[in-house]
C-alpha positions in Angstrom: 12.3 -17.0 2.1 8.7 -17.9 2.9 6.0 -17.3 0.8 2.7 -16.2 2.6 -1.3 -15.1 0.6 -2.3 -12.0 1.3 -5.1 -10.1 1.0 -4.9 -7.1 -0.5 -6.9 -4.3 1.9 -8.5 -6.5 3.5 -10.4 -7.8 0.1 -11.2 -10.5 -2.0 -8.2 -10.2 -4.3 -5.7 -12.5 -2.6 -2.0 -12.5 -3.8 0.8 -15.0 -3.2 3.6 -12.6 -1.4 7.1 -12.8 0.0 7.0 -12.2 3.9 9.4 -10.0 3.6 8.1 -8.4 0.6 4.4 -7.5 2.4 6.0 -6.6 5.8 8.4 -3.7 3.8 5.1 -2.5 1.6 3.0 -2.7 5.3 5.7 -0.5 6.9 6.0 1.6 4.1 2.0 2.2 3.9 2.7 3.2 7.8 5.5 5.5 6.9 3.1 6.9 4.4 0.4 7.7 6.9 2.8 8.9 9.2 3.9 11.5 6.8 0.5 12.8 6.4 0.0 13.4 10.1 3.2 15.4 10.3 2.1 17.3 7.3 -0.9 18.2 9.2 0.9 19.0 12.7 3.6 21.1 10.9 1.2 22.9 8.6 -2.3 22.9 10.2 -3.8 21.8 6.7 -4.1 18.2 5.6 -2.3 16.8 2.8 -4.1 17.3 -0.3 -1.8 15.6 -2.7 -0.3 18.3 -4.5 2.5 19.4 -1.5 5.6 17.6 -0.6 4.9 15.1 1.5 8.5 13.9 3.4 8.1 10.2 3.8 11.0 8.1 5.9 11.9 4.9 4.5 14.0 3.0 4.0 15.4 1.6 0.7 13.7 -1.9 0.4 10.2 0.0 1.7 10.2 2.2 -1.1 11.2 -0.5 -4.0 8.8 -2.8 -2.1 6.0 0.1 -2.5 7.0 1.0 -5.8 6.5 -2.5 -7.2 3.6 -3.0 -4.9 1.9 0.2 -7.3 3.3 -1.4 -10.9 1.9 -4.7 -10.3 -1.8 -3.3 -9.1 -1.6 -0.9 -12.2 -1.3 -4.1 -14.8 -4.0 -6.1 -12.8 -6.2 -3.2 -13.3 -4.8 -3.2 -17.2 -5.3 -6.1 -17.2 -8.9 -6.4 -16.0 -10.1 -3.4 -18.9 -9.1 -0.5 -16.2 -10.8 -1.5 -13.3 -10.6 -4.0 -11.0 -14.2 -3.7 -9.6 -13.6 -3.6 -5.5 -15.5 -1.1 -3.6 -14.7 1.2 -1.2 -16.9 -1.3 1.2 -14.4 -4.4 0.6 -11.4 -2.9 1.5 -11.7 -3.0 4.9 -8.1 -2.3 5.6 -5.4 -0.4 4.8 -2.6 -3.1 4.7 -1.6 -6.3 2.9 -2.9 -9.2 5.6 -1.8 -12.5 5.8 -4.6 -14.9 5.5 -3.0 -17.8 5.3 
């Protein structure tokens, strides 16, 4: 399998990924959105968080989000609870390949 860096949101934290690993979590963000805009065409409101939210994805999507989520929640352990990126630096909303 090849190994790619990616850049998480578009910021200055780079990570050493598996392909396959950052184009599951990619499709699951998609998926993600997706969900929310059905939410809002089915209900007329927006997601807020606290409803159901039906996401379709597919087994190595989810794991691949999942561990995505547990690995940015130790660096930010890691780093006293904060890993100091603003809103401003994440200028995307996937993991992208730099090099």
């Amino acid at each position: 399998m090849s190994q790619s860096i990616y850049s998480v949101y578009g910021s200055r934290i780079h990570l050493l990924l598996e392909d396959e690993f950052a184009s599951n979590w990619n499709k699951a963000q998609s998926a993600f959105f997706k969900a929310q805009k059905d939410h809002l065409a089915r209900t007329g409101t927006h997601w807020t968080g606290n409803e159901h939210l039906a996401i379709d994805l597919k087994p190595e999507e989810l794991k691949a989000f999942n561990d995505f989520a547990e690995l940015m929640n130790l660096m930010i352990k890691l780093n006293g609870g904060t890993l100091n990126i603003t809103e401003e630096e994440m200028t995307d909303d996937y993991l992208i390949k730099v090099l």
